[in-house]
C-alpha positions in Angstrom: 0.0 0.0 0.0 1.6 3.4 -0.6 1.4 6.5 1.5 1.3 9.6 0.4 2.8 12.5 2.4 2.1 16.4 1.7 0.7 19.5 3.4 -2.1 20.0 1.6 -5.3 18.1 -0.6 -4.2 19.4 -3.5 -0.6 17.7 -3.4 -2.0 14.5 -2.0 -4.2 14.7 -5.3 -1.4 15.8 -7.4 1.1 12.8 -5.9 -1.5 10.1 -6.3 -1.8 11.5 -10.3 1.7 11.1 -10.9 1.7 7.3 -9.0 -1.7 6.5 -11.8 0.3 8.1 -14.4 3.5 6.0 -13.8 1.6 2.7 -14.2 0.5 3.7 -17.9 2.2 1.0 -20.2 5.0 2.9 -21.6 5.6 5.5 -19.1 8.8 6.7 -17.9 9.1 6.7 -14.1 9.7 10.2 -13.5 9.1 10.4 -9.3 8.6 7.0 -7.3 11.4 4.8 -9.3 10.9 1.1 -9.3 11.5 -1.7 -6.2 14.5 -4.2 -7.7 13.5 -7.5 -7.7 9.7 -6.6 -7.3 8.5 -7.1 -11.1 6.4 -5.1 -12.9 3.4 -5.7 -11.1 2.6 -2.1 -9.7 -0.1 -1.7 -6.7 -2.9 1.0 -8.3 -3.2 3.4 -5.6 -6.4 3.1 -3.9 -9.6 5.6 -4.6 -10.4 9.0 -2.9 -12.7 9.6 -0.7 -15.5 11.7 -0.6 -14.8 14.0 1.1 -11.7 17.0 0.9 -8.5 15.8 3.3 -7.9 17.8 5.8 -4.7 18.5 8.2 -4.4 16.2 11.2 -4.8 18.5 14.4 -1.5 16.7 17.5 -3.0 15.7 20.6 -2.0 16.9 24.2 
């Protein structure tokens, strides 16, 4: 499963584009790279939800 990490929805969004947009036959890999000795097989990264991601508020 992959994790994506940013500060805001909108580069959550754009990372998870550019994970999609790597597993297009034919693609170069331009940001993630590829795991030696894993194959080809890529994980799809998994759907949105509805709703717009907010910041996590720390506890204590």
């Amino acid at each position: 499963m992959e994790n994506f990490v940013a500060r805001t929805h909108e580069e959550i969004v754009a990372a998870r584009d550019a994970w999609e947009a790597e597993g297009v036959p034919g693609a170069a890999p331009t940001r993630f790279g590829h795991v030696t000795g894993h194959g080809d097989e890529r994980i799809p990264a998994p759907p949105f939800p509805a709703v717009r991601l907010t910041r996590r508020r720390r506890r204590g």
